[in-house]
N, C-alpha and C positions, 0 to 999 in steps of 0.2 A: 948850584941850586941854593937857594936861599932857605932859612929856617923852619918857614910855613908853607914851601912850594908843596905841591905833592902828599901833604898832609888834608884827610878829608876831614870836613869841617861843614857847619854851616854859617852860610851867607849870614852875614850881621846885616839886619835892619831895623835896627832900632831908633837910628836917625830918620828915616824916611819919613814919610806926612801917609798917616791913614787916610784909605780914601776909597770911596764907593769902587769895586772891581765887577765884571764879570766874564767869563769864556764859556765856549758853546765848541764842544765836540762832538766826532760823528763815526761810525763805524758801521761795516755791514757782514752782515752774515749771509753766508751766500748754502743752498741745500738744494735737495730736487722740489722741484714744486709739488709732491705728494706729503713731502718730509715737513713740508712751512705749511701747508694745510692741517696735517696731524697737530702740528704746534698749534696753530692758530685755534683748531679741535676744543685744545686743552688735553690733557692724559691725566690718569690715574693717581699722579701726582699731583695734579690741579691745574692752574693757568700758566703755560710755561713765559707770556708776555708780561702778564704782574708780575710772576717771579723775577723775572727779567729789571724789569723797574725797582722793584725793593735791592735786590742786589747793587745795582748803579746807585742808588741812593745810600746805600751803608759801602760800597765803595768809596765815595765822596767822605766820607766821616774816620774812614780808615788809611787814607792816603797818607799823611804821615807817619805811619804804623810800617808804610810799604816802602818807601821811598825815602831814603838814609838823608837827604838833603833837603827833604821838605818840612817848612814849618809850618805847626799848627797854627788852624789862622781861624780867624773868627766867622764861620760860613753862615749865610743870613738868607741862602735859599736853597731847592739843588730841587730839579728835573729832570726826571727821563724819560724821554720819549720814545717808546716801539711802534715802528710804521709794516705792519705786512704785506710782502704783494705776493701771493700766492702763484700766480701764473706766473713769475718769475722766479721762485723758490727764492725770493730775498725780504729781511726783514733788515730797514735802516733803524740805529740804535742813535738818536740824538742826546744828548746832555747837556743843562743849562747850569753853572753854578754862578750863584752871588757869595759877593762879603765886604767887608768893610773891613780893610784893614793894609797893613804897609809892602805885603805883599800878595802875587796875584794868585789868580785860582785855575791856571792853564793846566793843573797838573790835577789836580781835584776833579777838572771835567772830563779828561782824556781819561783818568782810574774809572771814574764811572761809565764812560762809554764801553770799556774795555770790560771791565766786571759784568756788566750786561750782558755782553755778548757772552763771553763765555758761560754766562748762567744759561741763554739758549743754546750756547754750542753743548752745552753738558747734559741737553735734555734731545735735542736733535741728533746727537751721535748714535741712538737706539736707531732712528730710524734713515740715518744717512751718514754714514761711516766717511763719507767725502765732503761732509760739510768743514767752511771755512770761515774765519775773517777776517774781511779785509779792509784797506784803507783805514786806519786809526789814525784820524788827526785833527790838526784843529783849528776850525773853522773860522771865529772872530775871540776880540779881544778886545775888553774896553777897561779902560783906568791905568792909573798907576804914571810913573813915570815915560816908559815907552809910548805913554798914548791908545789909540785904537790901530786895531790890526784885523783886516778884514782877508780871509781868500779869496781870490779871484778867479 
């Protein structure tokens, strides 16, 4: 093994070319459909769907905070979207992040799709102890060296 094998670290990019980035992740939370009505409702606590959003969005701002190998990067948008469908007890949780800068933002969008949901999973477990989520991943991918990267 060589000197720096095995030794964690972060990635050097300081050579790389700033450049317009964005990624788009998605995740779902799955409850009975009485439990995604209740949310939808709102509760006593307020709107568990804003809540939902404000959390993905300071997810996004704290992802280097989370993740030992992420660098802080210059984030220049961040969306989240809560989609309800009640008669299917599912809410899709989307994330849009921008930035400009030498690396990407796949990791910024997946924390906030991620912190989203567990902001509704932590407001839904009152009322559905089997609620879940699933599929966290990630969707498209634009900038940078690798180019674009779409799911198919």
């Amino acid at each position: 093994m060589g000197r720096d094998e095995g030794v964690a670290r972060i990635v050097e990019v300081g050579g790389k070319e700033v450049t317009d980035r964005e990624a788009v992740a998605e995740c779902v939370v799955t409850m009975t459909p009485d439990a995604c009505a209740q949310l939808v409702a709102g509760t006593p606590k307020g709107n568990p769907l804003e809540a939902a959003r404000v959390a993905g969005v300071m997810g996004v701002k704290r992802t280097p905070d989370l993740l030992p190998f992420c660098h802080p990067i210059a984030v220049t948008g961040a969306e989240v979207l809560v989609e309800s469908d009640e008669a299917t007890g599912r809410i899709r949780v989307q994330s849009t992040v921008r930035a400009r800068d030498r690396t990407g933002v796949e990791m910024e969008a997946l924390t906030a799709a991620a912190v989203a949901a567990l902001s509704l999973y932590d407001t839904a477990k009152a009322f559905d102890r089997a609620a879940r989520i699933d599929g966290l991943r990630l969707l498209e991918k634009r900038g940078g060296k690798s180019g674009h990267y779409r799911v198919e």
